[in-house]
N, CA and C of each residue as an Amber inpcrd file, in Angstrom:
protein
   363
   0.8420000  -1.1790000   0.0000000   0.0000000   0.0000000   0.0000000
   0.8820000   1.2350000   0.0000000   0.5940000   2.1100000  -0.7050000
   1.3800000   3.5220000  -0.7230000   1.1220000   4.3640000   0.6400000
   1.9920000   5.4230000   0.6630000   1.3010000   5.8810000   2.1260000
   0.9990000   7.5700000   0.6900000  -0.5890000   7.8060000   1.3980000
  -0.8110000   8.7750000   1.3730000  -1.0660000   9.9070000   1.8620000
  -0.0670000  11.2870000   0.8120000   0.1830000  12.1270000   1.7550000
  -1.3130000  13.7220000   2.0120000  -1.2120000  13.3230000   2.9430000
  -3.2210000  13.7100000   3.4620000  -3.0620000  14.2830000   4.3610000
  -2.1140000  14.3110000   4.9610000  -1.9800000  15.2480000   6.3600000
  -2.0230000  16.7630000   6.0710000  -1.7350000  17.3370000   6.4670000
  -1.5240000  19.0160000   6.0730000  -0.3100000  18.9310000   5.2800000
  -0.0690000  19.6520000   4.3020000   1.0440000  19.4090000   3.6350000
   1.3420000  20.9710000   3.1740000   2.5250000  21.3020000   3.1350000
   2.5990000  22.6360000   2.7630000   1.6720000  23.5420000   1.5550000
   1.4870000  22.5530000   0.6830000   0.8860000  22.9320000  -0.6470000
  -0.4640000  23.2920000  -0.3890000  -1.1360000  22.0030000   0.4260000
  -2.7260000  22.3020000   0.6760000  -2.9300000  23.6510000   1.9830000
  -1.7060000  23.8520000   2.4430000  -1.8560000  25.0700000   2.9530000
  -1.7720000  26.1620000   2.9030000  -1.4540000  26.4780000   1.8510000
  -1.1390000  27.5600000   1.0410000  -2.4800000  28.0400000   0.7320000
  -2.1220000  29.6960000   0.7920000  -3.5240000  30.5250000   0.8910000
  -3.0340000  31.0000000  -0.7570000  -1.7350000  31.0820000  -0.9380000
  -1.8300000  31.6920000  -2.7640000  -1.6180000  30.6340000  -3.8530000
  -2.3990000  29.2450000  -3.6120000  -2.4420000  28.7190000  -4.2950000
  -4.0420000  28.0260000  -4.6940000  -4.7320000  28.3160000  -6.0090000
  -5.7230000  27.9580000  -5.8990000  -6.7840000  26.2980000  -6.2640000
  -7.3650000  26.0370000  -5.7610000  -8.2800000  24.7810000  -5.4240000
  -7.4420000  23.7460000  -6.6390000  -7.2790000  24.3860000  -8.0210000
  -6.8020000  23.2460000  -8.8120000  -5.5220000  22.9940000  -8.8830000
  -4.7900000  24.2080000  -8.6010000  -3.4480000  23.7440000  -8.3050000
  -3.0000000  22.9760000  -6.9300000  -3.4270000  22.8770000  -6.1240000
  -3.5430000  21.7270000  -4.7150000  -4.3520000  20.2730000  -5.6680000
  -4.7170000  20.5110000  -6.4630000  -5.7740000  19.3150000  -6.9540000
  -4.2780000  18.6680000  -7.4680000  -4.1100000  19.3780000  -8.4340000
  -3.2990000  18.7940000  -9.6350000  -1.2510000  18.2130000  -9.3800000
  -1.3390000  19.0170000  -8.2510000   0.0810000  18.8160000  -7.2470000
  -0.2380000  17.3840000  -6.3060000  -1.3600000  17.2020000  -5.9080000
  -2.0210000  16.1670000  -5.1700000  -1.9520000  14.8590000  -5.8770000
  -2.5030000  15.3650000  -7.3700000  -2.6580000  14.1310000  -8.1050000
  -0.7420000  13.7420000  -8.2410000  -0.2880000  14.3310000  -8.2850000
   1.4220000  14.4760000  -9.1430000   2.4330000  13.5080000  -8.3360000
   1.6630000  13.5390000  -7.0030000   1.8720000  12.8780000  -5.7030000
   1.8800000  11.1060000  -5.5290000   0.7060000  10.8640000  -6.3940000
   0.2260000   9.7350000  -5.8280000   0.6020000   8.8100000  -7.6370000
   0.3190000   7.5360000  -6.8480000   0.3140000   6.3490000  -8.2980000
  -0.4990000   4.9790000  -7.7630000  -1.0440000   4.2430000  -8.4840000
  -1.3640000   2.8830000  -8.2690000  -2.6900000   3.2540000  -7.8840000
  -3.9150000   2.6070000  -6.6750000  -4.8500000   2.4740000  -6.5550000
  -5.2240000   4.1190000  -6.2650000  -4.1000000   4.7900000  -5.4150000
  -4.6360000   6.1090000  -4.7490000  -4.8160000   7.0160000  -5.5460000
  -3.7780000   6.7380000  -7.5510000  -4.0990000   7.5730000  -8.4460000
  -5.6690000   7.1030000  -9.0150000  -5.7890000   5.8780000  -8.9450000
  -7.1020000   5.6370000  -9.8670000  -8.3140000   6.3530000  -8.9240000
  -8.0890000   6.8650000  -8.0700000  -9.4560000   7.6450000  -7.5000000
  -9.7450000   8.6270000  -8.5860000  -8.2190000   9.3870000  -9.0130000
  -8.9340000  10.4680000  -9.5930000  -9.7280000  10.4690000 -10.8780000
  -9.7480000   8.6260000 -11.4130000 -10.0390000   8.7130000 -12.7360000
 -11.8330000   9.4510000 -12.4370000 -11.9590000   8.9560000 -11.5300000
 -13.8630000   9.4440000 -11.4090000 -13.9010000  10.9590000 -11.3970000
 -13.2020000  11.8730000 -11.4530000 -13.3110000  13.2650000 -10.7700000
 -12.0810000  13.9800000 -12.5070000 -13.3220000  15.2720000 -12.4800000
 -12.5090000  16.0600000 -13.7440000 -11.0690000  16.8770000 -13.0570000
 -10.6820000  17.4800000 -13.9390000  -9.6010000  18.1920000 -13.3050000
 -10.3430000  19.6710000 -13.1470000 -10.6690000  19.6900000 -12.0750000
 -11.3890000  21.1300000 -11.2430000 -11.1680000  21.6890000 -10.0770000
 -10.7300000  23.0770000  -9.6640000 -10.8610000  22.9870000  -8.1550000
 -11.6950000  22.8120000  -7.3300000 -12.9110000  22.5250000  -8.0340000
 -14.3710000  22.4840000  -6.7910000 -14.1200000  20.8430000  -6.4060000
 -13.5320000  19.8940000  -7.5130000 -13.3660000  18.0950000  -7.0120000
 -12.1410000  18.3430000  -5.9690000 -11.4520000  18.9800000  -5.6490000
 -10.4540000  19.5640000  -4.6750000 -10.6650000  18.6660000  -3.2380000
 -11.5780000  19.4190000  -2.4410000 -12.1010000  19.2110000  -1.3180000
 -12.6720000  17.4150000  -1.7220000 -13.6390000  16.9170000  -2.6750000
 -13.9760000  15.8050000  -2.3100000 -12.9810000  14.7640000  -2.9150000
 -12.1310000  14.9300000  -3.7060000 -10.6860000  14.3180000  -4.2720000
 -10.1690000  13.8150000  -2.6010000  -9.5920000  14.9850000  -1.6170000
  -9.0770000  14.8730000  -0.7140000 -10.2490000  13.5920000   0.5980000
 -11.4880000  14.2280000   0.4470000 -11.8620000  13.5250000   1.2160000
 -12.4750000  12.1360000   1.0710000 -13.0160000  11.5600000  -0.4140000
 -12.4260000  10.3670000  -0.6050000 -10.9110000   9.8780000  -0.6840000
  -9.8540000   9.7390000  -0.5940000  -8.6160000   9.3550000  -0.7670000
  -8.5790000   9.1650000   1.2250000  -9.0030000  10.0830000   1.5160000
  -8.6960000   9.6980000   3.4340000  -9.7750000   8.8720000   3.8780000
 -10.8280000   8.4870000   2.9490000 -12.2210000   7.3510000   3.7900000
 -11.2330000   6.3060000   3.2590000 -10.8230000   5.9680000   2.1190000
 -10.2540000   4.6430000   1.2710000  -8.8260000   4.5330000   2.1820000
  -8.0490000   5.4580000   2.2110000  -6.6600000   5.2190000   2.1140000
  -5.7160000   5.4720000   3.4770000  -6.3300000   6.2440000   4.7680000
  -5.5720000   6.8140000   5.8850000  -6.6520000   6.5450000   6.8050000
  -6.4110000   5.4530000   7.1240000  -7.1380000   4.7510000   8.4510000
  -5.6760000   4.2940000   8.8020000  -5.4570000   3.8330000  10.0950000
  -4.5280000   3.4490000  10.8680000  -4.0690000   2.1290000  10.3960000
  -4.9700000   1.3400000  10.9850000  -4.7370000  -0.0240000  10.3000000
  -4.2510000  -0.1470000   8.8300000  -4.2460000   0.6570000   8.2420000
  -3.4310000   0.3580000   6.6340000  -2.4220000   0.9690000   6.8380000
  -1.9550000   1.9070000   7.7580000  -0.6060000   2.4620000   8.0290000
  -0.2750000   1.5420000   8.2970000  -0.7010000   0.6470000   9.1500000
   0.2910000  -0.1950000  10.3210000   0.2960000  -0.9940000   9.3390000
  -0.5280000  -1.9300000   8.4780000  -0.2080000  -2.6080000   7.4330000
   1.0930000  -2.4530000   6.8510000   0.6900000  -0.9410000   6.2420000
   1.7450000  -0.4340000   5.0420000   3.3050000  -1.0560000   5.8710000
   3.7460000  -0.2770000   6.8430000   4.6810000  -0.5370000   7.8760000
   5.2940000  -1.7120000   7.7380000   4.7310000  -2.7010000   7.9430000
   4.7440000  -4.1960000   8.6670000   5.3070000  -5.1180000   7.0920000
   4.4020000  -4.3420000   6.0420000   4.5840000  -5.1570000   4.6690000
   5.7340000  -4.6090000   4.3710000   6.4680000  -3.1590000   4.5420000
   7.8370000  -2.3830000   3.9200000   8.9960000  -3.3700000   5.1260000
   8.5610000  -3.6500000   6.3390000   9.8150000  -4.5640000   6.9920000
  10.1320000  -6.3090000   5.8670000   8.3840000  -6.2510000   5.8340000
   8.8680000  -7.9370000   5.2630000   9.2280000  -7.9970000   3.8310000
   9.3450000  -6.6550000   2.9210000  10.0560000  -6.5370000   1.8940000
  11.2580000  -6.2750000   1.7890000  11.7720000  -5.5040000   2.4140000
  13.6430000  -5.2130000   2.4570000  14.4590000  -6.2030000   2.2220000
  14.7690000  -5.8050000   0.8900000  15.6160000  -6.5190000   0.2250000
  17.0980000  -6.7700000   1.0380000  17.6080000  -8.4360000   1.4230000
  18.5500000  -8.6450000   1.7000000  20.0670000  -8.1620000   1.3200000
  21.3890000  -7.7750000   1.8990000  22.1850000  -7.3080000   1.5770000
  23.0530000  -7.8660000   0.6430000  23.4560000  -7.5540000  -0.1290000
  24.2060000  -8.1830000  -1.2750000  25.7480000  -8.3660000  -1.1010000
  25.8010000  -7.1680000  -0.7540000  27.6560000  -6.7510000  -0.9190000
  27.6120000  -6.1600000   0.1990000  28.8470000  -6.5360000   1.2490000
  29.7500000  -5.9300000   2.4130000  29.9650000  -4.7170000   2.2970000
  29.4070000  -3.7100000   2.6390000  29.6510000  -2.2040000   2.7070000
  29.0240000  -1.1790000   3.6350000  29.7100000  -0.6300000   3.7450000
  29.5970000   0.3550000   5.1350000  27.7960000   0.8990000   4.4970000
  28.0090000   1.2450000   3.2900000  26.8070000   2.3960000   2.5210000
  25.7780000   1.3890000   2.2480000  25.8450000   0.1160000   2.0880000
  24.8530000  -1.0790000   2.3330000  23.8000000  -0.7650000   3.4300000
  24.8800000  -1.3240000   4.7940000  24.5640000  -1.4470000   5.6930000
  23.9620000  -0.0410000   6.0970000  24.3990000   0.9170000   5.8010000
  23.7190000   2.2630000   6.2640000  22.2640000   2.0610000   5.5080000
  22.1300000   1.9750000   4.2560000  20.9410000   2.0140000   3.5530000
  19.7440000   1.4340000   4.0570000  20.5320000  -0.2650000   4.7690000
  19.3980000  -1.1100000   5.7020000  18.9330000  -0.4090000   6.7070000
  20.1180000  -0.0890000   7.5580000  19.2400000   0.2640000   9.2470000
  18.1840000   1.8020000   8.6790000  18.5330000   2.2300000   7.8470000
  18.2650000   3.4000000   7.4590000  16.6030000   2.9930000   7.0840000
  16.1980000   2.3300000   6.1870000  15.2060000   1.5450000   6.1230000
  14.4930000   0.7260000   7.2700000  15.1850000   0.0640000   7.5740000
  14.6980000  -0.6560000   9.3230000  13.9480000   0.4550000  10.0830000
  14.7960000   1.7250000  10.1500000  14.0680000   2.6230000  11.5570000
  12.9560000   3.3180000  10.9520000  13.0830000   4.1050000   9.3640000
  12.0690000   4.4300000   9.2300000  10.8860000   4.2190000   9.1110000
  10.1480000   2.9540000   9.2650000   9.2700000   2.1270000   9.7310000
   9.0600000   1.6900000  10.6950000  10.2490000   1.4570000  11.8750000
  10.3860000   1.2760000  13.1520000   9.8340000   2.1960000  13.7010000
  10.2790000   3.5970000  13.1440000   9.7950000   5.2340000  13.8260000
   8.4060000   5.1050000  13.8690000   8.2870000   5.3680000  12.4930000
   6.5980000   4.8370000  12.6030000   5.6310000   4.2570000  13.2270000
   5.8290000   3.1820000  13.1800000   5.0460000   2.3580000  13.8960000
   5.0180000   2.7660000  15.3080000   6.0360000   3.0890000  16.1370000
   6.2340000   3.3550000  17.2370000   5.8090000   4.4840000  17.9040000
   5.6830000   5.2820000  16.7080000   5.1200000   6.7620000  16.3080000
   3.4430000   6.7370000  16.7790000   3.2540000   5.6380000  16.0050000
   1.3770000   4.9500000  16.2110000   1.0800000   4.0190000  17.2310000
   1.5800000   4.3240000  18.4910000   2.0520000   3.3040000  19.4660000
   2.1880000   1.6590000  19.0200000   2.3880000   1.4950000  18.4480000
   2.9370000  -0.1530000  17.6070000   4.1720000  -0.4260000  18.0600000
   4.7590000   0.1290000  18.8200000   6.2280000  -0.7180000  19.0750000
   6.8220000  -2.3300000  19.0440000   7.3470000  -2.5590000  17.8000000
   7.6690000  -3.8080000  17.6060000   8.2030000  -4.5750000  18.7440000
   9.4150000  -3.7700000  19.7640000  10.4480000  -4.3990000  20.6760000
   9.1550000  -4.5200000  21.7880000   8.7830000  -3.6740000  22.2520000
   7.8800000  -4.0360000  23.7400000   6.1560000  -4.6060000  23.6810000
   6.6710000  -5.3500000  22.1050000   5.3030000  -5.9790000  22.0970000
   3.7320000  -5.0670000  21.8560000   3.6290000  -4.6390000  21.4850000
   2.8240000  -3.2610000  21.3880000   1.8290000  -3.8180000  20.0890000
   2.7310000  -4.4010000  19.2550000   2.3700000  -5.2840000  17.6560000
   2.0140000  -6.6730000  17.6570000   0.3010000  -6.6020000  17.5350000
   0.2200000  -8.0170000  17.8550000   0.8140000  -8.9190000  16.8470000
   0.4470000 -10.1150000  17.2540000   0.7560000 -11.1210000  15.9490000
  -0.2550000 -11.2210000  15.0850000  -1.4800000 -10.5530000  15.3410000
  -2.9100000 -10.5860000  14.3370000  -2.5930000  -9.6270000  13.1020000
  -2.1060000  -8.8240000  13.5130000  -1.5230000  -7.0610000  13.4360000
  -0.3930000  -7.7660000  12.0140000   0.3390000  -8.6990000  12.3060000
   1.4880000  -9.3060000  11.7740000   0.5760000 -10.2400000  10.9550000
  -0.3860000 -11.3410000  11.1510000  -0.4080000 -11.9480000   9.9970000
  -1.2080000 -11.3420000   8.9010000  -1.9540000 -10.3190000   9.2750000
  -3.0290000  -9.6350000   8.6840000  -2.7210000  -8.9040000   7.4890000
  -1.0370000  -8.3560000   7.2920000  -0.6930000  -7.2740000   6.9080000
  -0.3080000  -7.7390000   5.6240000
C-alpha cells in the first residue's frame, strides 16, 4: 500500500495557491490504486475538497498504516555486498518504519504489535 500524503502538507496550505493547483500537485503525488481515484473526478478545483476527502475514507485509516509498515519490513531486500553504505541504507530503512510504527504506538520491541496485526498485513 502507498502511504498517502493527506496530512496538512505545505501545498494544501497555502492561501496563494488555488483549489486546482492543490488538486493537480495532489494528483502528481500519488500512483497505483490512490491515483485511480482520480479517474472518477474532472480536473477542477471544486473536485479539490472531495478528491481529498475520498482518498482519506479509502486510504488513511490506521490499520493500513500499520499494514503499510509491517509489509515495507517484510520486503527489504537482503544485503548483497559488504559495505559500510549497504549497511547504512538497511538500518536506514529498518528505523524508518520502526519510527513509525512506534510513532502509532505499535512498538515492535515491547510488544505493542500483535501477531494478528502481523499476519493480517
Amino acid at each position: 500500500m502507498e502511504r498517502i500524503p493527506l496530512r496538512s502538507t505545505s501545498v494544501h496550505s497555502r492561501t496563494d495557491l488555488n483549489d486546482i493547483e492543490k488538486f493537480i500537485d495532489l494528483r502528481s503525488k500519488l500512483k497505483g490504486p490512490a491515483l485511480q481515484v482520480f479517474s472518477g473526478f474532472y480536473i477542477s478545483g471544486n473536485n479539490n475538497p472531495e478528491v481529498v476527502k475520498t482518498l482519506r475514507e479509502l486510504f488513511d485509516t490506521a490499520d493500513l498504516i500499520i499494514q503499510h509498515h509491517i509489509i515495507q519490513f517484510a520486503e527489504i531486500k537482503k544485503i548483497t555486498e559488504s559495505s559500510l553504505t549497504e549497511l547504512r541504507k538497511l538500518y536506514d530503512k529498518l528505523m524508518l518504519h520502526f519510527r513509525a510504527l512506534r510513532a502509532m504506538g505499535k512498538d515492535p520491541v515491547n510488544g505493542q504489535l500483535t501477531t494478528a496485526e502481523i499476519f493480517l498485513a
